[in-house]
FIDOMI-233163 format. One record per residue: residue in three letters; x, y, z of N, C-alpha, C, O in turn. Coordinates in pm, whole numbers, padded with zeros to 5 digits. Layout:
BEGIN
['ALA'; [X; Y; Z]; [X; Y; Z]; [X; Y; Z]; [X; Y; Z]];
...
END
This chain:
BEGIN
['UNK'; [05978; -04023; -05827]; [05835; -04040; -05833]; [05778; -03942; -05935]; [05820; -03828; -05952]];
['UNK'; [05680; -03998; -06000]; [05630; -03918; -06113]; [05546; -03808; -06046]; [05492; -03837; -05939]];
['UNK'; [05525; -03663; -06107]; [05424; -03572; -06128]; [05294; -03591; -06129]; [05267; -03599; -06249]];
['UNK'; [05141; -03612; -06036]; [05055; -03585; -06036]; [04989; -03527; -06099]; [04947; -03444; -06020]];
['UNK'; [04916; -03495; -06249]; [04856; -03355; -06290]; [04710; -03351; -06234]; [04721; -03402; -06123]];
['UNK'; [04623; -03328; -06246]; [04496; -03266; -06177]; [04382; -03356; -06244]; [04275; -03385; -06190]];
['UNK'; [04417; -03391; -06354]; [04306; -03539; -06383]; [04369; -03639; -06306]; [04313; -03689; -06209]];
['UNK'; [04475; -03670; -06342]; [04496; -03790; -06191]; [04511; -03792; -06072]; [04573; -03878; -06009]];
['UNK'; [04450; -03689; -06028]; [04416; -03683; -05898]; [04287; -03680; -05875]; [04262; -03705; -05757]];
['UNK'; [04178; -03655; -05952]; [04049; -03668; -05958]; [04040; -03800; -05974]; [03978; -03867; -05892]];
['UNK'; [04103; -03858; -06090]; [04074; -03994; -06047]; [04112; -04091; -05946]; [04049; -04190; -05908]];
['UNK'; [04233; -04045; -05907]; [04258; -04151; -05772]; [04155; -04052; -05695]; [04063; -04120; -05741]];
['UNK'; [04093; -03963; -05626]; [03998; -03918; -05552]; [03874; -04019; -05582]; [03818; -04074; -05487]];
['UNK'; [03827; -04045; -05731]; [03690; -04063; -05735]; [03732; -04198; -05714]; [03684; -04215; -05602]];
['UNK'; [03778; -04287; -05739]; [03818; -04432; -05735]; [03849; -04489; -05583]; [03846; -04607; -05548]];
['UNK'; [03885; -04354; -05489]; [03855; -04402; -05370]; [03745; -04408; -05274]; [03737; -04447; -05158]];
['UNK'; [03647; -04346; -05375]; [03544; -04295; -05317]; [03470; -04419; -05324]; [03425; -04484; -05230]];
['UNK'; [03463; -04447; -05468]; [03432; -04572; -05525]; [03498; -04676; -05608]; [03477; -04619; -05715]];
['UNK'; [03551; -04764; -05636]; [03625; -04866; -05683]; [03570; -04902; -05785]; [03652; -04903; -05878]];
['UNK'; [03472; -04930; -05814]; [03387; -04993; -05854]; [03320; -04894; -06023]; [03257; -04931; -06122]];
['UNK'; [03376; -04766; -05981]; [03322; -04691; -06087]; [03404; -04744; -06254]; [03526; -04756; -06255]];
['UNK'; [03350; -04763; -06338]; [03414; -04821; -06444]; [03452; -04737; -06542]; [03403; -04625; -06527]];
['UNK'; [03521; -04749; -06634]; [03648; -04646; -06691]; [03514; -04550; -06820]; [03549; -04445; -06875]];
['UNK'; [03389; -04605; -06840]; [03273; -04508; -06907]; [03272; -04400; -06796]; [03290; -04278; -06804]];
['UNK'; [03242; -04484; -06682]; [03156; -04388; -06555]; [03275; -04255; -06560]; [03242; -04137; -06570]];
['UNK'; [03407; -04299; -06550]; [03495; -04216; -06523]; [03496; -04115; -06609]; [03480; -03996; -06582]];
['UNK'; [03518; -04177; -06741]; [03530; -04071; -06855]; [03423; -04000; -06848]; [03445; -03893; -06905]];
['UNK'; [03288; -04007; -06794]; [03215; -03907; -06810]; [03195; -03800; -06719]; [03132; -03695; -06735]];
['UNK'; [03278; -03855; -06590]; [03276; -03732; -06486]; [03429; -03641; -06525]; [03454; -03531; -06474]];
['UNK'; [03526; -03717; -06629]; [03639; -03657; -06669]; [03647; -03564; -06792]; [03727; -03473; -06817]];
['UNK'; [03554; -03607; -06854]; [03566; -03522; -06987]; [03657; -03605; -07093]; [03679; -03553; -07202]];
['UNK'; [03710; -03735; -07062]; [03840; -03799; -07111]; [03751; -03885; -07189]; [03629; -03887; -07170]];
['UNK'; [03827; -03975; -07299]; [03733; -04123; -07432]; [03803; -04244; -07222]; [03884; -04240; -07129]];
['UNK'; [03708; -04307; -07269]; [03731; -04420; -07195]; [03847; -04468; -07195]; [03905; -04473; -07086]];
['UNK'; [03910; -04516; -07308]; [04030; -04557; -07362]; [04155; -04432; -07257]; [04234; -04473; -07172]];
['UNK'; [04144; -04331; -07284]; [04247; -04267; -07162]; [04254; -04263; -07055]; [04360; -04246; -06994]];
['UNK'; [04133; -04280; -06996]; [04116; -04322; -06818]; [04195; -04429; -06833]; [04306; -04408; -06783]];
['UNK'; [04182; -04551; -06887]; [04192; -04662; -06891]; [04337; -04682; -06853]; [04376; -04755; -06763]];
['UNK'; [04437; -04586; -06960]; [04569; -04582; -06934]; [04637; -04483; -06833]; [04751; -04485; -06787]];
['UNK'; [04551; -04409; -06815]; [04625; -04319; -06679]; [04593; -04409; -06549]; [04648; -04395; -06439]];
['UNK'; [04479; -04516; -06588]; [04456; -04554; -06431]; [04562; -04688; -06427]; [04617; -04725; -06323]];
['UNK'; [04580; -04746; -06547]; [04696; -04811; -06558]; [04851; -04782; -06495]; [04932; -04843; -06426]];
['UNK'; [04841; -04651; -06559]; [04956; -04588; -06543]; [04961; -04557; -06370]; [05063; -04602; -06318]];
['UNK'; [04906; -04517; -06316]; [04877; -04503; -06178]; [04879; -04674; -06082]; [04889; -04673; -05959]];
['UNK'; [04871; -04758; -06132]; [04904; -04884; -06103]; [05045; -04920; -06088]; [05091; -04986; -05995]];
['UNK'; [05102; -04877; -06178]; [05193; -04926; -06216]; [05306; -04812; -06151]; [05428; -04821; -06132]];
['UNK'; [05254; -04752; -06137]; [05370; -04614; -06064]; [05325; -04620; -05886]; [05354; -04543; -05794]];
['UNK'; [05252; -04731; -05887]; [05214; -04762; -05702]; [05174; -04631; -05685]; [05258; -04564; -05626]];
['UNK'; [05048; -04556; -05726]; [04963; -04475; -05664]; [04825; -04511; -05629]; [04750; -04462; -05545]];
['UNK'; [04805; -04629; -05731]; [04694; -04777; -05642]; [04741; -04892; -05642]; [04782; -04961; -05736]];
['UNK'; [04732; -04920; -05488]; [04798; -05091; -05467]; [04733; -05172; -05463]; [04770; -05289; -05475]];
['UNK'; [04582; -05122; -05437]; [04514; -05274; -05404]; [04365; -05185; -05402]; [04353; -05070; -05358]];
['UNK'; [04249; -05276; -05465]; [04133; -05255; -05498]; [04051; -05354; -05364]; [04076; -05473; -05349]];
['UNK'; [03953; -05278; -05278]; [03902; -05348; -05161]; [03771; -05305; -05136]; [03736; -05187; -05140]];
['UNK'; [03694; -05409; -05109]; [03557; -05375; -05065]; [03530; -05335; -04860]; [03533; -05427; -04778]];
['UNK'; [03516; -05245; -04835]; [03473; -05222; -04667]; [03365; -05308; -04637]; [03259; -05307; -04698]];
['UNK'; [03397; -05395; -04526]; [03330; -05482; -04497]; [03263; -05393; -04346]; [03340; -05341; -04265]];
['UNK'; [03105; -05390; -04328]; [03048; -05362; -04257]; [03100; -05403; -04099]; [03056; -05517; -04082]];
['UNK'; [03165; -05367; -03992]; [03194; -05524; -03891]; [03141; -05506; -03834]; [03204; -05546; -03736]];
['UNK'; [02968; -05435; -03760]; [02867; -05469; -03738]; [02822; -05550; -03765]; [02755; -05606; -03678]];
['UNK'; [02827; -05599; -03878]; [02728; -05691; -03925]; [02813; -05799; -03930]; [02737; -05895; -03922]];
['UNK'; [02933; -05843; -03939]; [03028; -05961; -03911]; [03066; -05970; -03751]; [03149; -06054; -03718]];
['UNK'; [03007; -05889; -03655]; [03024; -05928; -03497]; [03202; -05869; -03478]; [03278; -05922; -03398]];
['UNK'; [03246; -05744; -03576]; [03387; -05743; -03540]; [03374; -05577; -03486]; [03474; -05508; -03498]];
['UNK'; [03288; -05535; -03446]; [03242; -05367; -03417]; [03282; -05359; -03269]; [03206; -05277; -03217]];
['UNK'; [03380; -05416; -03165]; [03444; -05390; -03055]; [03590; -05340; -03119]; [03657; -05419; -03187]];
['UNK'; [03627; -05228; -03097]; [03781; -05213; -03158]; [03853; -05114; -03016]; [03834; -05019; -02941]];
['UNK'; [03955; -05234; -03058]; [04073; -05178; -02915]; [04188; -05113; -02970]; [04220; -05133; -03087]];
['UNK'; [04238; -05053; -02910]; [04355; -05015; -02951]; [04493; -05041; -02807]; [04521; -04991; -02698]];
['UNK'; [04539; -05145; -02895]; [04675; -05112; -02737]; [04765; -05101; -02800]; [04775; -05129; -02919]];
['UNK'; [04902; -05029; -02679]; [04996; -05003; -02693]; [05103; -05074; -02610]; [05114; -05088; -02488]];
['UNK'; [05193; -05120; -02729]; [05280; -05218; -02686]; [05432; -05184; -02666]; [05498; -05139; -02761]];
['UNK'; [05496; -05209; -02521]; [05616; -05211; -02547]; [05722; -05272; -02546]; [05686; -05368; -02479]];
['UNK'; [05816; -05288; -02567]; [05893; -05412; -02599]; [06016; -05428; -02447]; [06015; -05360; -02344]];
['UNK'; [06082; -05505; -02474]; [06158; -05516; -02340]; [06302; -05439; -02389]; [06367; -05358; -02322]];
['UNK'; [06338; -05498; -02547]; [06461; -05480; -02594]; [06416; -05403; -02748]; [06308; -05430; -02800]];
['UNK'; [06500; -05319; -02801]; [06447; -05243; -02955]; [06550; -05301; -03040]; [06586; -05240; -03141]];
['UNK'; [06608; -05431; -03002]; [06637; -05540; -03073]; [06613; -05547; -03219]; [06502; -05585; -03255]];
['UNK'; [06726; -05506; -03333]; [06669; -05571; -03500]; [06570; -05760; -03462]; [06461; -05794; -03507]];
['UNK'; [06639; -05819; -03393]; [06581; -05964; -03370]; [06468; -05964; -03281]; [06398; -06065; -03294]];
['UNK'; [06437; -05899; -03212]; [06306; -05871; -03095]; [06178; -05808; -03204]; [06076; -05873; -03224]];
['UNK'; [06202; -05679; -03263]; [06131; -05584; -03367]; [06113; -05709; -03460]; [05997; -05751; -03457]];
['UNK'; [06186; -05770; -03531]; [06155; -05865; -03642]; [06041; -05986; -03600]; [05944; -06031; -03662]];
['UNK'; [06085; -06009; -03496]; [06004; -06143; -03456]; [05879; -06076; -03369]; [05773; -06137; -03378]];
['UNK'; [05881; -05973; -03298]; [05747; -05920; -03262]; [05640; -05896; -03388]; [05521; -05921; -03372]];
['UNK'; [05696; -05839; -03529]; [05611; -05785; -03606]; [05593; -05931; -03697]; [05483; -05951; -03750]];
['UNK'; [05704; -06030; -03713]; [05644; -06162; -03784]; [05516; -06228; -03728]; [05425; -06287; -03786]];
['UNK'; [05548; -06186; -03536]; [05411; -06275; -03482]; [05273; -06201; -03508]; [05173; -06253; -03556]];
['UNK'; [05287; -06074; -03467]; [05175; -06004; -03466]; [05113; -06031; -03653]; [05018; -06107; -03676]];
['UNK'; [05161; -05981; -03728]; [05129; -06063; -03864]; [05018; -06158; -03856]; [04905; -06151; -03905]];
['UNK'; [05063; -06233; -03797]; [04996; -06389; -03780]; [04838; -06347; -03728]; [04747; -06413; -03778]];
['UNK'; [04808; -06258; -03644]; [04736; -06242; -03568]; [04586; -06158; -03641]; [04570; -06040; -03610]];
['UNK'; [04448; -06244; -03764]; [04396; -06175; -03760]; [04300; -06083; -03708]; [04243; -06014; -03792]];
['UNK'; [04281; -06073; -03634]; [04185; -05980; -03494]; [04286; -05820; -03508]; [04230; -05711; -03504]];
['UNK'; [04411; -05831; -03521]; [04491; -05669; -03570]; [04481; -05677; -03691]; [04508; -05768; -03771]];
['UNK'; [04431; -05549; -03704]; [04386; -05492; -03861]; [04484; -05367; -03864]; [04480; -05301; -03968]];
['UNK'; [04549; -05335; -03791]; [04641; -05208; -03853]; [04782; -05221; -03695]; [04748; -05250; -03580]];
['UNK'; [04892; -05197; -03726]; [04984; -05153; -03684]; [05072; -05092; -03717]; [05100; -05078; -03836]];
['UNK'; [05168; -05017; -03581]; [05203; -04868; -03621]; [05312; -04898; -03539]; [05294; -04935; -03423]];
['UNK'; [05436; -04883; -03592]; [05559; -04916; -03493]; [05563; -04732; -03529]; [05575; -04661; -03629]];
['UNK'; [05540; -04708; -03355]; [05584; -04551; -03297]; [05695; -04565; -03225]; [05761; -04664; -03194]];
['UNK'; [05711; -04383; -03189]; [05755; -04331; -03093]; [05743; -04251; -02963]; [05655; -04166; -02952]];
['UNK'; [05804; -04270; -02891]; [05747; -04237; -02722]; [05745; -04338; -02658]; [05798; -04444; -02691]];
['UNK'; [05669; -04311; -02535]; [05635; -04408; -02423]; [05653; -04617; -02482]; [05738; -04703; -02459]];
['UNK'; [05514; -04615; -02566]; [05525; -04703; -02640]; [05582; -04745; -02749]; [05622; -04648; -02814]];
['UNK'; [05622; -04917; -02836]; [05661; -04882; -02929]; [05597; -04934; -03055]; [05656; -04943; -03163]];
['UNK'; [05461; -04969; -03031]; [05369; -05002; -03123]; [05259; -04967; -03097]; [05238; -04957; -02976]];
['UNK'; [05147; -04934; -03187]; [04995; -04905; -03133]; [04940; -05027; -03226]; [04989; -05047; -03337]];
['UNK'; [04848; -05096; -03181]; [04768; -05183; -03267]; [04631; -05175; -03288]; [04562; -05149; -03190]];
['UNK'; [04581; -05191; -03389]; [04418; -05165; -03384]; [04365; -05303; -03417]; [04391; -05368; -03519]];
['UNK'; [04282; -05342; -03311]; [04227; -05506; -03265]; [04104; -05485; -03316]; [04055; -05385; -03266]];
['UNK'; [04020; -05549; -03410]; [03859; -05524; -03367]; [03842; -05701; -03376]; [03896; -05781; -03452]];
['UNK'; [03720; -05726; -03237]; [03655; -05836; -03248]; [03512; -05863; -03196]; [03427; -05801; -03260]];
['UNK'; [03474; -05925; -03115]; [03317; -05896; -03129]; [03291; -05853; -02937]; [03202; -05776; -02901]];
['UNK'; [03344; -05891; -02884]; [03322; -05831; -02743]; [03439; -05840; -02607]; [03543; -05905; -02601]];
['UNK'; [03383; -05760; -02519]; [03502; -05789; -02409]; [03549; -05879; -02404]; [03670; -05882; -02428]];
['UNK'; [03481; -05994; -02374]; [03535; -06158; -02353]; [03617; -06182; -02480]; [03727; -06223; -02441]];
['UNK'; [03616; -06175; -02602]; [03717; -06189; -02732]; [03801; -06174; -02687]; [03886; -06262; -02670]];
['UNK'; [03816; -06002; -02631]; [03948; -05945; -02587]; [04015; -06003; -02537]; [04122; -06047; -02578]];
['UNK'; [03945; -06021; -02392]; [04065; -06091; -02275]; [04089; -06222; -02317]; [04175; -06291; -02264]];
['UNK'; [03996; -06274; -02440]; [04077; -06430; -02479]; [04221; -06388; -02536]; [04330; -06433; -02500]];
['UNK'; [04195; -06288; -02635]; [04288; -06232; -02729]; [04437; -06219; -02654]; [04546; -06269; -02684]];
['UNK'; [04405; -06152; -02571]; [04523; -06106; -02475]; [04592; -06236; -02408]; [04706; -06280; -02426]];
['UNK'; [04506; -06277; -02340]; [04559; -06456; -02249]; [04599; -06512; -02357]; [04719; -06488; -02369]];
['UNK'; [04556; -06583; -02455]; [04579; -06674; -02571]; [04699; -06609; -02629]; [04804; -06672; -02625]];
['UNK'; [04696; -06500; -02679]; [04766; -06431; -02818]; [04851; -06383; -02836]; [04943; -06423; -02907]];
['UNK'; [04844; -06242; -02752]; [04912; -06114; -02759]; [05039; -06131; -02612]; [05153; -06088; -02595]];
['UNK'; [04975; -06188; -02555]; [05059; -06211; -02412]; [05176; -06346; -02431]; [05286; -06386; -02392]];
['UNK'; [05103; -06365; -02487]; [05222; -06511; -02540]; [05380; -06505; -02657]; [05476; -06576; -02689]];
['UNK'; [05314; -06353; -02690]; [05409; -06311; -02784]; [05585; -06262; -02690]; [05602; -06168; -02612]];
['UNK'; [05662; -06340; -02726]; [05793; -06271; -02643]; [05812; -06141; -02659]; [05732; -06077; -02727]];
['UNK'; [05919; -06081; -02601]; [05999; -05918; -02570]; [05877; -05826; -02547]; [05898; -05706; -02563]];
['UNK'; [05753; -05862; -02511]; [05644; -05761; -02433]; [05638; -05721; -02270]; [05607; -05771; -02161]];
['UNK'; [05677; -05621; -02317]; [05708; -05571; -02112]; [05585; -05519; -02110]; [05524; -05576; -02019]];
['UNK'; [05519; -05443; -02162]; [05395; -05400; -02096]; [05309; -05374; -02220]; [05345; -05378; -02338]];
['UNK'; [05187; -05344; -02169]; [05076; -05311; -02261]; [04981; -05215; -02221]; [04971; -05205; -02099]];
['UNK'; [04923; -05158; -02273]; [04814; -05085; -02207]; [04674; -05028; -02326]; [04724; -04969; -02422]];
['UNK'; [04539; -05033; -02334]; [04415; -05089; -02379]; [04381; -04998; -02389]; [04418; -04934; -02291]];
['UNK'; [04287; -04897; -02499]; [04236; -04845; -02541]; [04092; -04849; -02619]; [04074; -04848; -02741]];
['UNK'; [03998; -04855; -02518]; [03865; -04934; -02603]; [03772; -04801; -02640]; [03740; -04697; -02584]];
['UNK'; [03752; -04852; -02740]; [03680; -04731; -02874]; [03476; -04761; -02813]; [03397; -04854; -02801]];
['UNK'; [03483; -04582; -02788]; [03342; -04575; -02702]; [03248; -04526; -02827]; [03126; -04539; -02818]];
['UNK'; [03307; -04470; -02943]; [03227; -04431; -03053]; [03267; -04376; -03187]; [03304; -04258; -03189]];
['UNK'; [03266; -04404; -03234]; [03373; -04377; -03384]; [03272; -04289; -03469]; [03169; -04309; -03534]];
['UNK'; [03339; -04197; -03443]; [03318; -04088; -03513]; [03320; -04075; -03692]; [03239; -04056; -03783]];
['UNK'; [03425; -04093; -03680]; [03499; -04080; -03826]; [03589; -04205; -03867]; [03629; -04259; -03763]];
['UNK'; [03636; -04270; -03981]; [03731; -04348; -03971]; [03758; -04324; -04133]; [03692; -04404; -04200]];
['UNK'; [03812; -04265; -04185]; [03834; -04223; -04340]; [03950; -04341; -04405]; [04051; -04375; -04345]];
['UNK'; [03906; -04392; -04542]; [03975; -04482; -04569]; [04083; -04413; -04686]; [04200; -04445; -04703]];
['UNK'; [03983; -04278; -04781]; [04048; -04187; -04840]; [04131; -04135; -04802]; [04120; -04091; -04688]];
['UNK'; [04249; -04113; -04871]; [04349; -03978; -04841]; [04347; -03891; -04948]; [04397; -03919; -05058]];
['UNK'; [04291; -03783; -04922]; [04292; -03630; -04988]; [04436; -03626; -05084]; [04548; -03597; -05043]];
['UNK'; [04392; -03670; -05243]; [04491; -03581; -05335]; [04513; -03449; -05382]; [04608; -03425; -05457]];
END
């Protein structure tokens, strides 16, 4: 993996801040001609230090501001159980993030949809229907504090 120097880290900082800032805007908080942002941010593409350019969608305002978190565990830690648990869950958009852990459980999932009743459809319909699930257990989010999409370069 390549070396970081301290302008490209300002710019992957400011670019996560905002996406949207354009390679003038940059050069002028960089001190750099446009034309060199242009290729370091290239270059940073291309070395997978940005994968993907995304707008945050409000989910207040799309009815998706209920977010659960459960923890799932499997019956068997099966290569064929693990494969086909994480192909189904995939499928499933209402999970917006999963985390194959360790401990007690062996996944945490983060669900958001618009209210209790979603849920328990979610669960009856969805999540329960999925094979090698021995148990589960629900984590409902009373106030979100913080949720940072940045990671500190």
């Amino acid at each position: 993996m390549q070396h970081l120097d301290d302008t490209d880290k300002k710019i992957l900082n400011l670019l996560q801040k905002d996406s949207r800032l354009t390679t003038k805007q940059l050069s002028l908080k960089l001190n750099l001609s446009p034309t060199a942002v242009y290729e370091r941010i290239k270059k940073l593409e291309r070395q997978n230090y940005i994968t993907n350019y995304v707008a945050l969608v409000n989910a207040q305002k799309i009815e998706k501001d209920f977010v659960v978190f459960v923890m799932v565990q499997l019956t068997q830690h099966s290569t064929k159980n693990i494969e086909d648990f994480e192909k189904k869950i995939m499928a499933l958009p209402e999970i917006v993030a999963c985390f194959h852990t360790s401990g007690t459980y062996d996944y945490l999932l983060k669900i958001n949809l618009k209210n209790m009743k979603a849920f328990r459809k979610f669960m009856i319909e969805k999540l329960t229907e999925i094979p090698h699930i021995s148990n589960t257990q629900s984590v409902f989010n009373i106030h979100e504090v913080f949720n940072y999409t940045a990671l500190p370069v």
